[in-house]
Every structure is written in structure tokens, then in C-alpha cells.
C-alpha positions in Angstrom: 0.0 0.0 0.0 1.6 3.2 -0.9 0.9 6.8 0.9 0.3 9.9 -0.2 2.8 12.0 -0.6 3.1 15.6 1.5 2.1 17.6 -1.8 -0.8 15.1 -2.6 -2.1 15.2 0.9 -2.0 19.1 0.7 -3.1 19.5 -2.3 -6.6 17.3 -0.9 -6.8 19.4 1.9 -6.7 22.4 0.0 -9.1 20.9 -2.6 -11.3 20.3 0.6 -12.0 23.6 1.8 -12.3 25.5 -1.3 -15.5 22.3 -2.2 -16.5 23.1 1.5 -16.6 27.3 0.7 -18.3 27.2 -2.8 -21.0 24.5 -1.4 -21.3 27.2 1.7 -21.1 30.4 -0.4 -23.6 29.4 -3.2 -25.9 27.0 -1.0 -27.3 30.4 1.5 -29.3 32.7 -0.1 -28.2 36.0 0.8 -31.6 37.0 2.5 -34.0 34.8 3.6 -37.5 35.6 3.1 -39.7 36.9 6.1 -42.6 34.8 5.4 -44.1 35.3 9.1 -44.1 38.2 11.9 -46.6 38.8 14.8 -48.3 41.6 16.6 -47.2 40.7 20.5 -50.3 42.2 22.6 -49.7 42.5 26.1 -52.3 43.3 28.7 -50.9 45.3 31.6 -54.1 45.6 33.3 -55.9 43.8 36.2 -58.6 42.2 34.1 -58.4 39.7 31.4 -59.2 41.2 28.1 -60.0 39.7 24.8 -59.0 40.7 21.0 -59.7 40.1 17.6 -58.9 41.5 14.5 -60.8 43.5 12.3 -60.2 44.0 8.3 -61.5 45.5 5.5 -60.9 46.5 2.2 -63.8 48.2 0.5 -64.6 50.6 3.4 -63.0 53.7 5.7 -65.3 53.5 8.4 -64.2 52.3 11.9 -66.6 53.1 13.9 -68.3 50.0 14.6 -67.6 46.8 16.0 -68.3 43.9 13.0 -72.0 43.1 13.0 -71.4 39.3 14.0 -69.9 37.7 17.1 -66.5 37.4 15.8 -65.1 34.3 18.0 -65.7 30.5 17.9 -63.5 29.8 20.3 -63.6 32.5 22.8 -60.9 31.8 25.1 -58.7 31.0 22.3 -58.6 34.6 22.4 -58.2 35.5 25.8 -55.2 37.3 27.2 -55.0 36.9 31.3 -54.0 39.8 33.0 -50.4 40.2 33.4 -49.2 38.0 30.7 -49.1 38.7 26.7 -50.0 36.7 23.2 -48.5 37.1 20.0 -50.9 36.9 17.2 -48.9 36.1 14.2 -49.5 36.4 10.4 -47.9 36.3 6.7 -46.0 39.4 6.3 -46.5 39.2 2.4 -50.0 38.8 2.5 -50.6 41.4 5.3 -48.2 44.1 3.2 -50.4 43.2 0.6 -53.5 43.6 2.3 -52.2 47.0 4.1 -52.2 48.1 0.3 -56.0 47.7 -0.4 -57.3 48.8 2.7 -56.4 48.5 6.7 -56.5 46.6 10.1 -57.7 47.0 13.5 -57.5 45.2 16.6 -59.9 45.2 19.3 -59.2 45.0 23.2 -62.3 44.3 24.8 -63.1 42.9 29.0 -63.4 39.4 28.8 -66.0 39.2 31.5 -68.0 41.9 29.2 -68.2 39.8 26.1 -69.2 36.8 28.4 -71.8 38.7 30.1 -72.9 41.3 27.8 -74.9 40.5 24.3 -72.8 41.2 21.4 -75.4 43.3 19.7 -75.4 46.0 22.8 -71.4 45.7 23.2 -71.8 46.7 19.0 -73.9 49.6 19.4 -72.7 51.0 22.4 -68.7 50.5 21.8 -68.1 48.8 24.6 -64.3 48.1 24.1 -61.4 49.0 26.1 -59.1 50.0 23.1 -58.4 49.9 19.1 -55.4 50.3 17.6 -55.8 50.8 13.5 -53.0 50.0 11.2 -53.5 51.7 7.6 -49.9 51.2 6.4 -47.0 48.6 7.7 -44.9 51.8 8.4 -47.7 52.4 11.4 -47.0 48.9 12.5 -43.5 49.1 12.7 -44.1 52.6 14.3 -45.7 50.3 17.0 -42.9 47.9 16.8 -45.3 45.1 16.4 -46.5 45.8 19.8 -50.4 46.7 21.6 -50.4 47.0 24.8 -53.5 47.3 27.2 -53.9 49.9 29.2 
């Protein structure tokens, strides 16, 4: 059996890590796409609260609560008080979506929604807070962030 000679065994190793850099170099894109982000909502208060998410796209007005009760799962929903929830999403779609019209989230008292008909909590307001996003520069403004109070 015959061994490699010093030059041979160099020249391998060298042959080595420059196979090793190209694979590296042209295997990474140089960006990778951002595909998914979330809004983090964070309820300082003393009460649990609960949110949704309100979009539309062939209207300005936001007034109004939507006319339906918005949640199957209610306390899928539900932030406790003292803790948060990130609510995430596509950020192409929602860039895309920001483009044709605007969203809004809605804080609301949990104990409300569970004791109160929707129909009065709709035409009286009853929500603690809404925060309205027309443009993704306003929710970076917000770095991706509602918090309650």
C-alpha cells in the first residue's frame, strides 16, 4: 500500500475547503424571506381582556364593531391579565393587504363579552381600546407591539 505524498495530501486538503466554501457560499441565499411576523399584545391591566382582528378592504369606516360575534372559540382569544400573546400572520399577505385597505385590533373585557350581548357591546362600543394599522410603516411605528392599558 503506498501513501500519499506531503504535496498530494496538501493538495486534498486544500481541494477540501475551497469544495466546502463554494458549497457554503452558493448554497445560503443572501436574505432569507420573512414569510411570518406577529403583533405581541400585552395586557398590563388587572382584568383579562380579549382581541380580535378586524379587516376591510372596500370601506374607511371604523366606527363600529363587526355586525357578528367574531369568535368561535372565545378563550382561544383571551389574554390573562399580566401575561401577553403574539398573534402572528404572513407578512406578504398582510403588506399586501395593508395596500387595499387597513386593520384594527380590538381590546375588549373578557368578563363583558361573556356577560354582555354582542349586539349591545356593537352599538354601544363597549371596548377598552383599538389600535388601527393603515400602512405597515404604522405597525412598525408600534414595533409590532399593543399594549393594554
Amino acid at each position: 500500500m503506498q501513501l500519499m505524498s506531503k504535496d498530494n495530501m496538501r493538495n486534498l486538503f486544500k481541494f477540501i475547503i475551497v469544495l466546502i466554501l463554494l458549497i457554503s457560499l452558493t448554497g445560503c441565499p443572501e436574505e432569507f424571506p420573512e414569510l411570518d411576523t406577529a403583533i405581541e399584545i400585552i395586557n398590563n391591566s388587572e382584568e383579562d381582556i380579549i382581541w380580535f382582528k378586524s379587516s376591510d378592504f372596500t370601506t374607511s369606516d371604523t366606527s363600529k364593531l363587526i355586525e357578528n360575534f367574531p369568535w368561535r372559540e372565545i378563550k382561544d382569544y383571551r389574554i390573562e391579565k399580566g401575561t401577553a400573546h403574539l398573534h402572528e400572520f404572513n407578512l406578504i399577505l398582510t403588506k399586501e393587504n395593508l395596500d387595499e385597505g387597513y386593520f384594527q385590533y380590538f381590546l375588549l373585557s373578557y368578563d363583558t363579552v361573556q356577560l354582555v350581548p354582542w349586539s349591545r357591546i356593537r352599538s354601544e362600543n363597549i371596548i377598552l381600546k383599538k389600535v388601527y394599522f393603515e400602512t405597515w410603516e404604522d405597525m412598525e411605528a408600534c414595533n409590532f407591539t399593543i399594549t393594554y392599558p
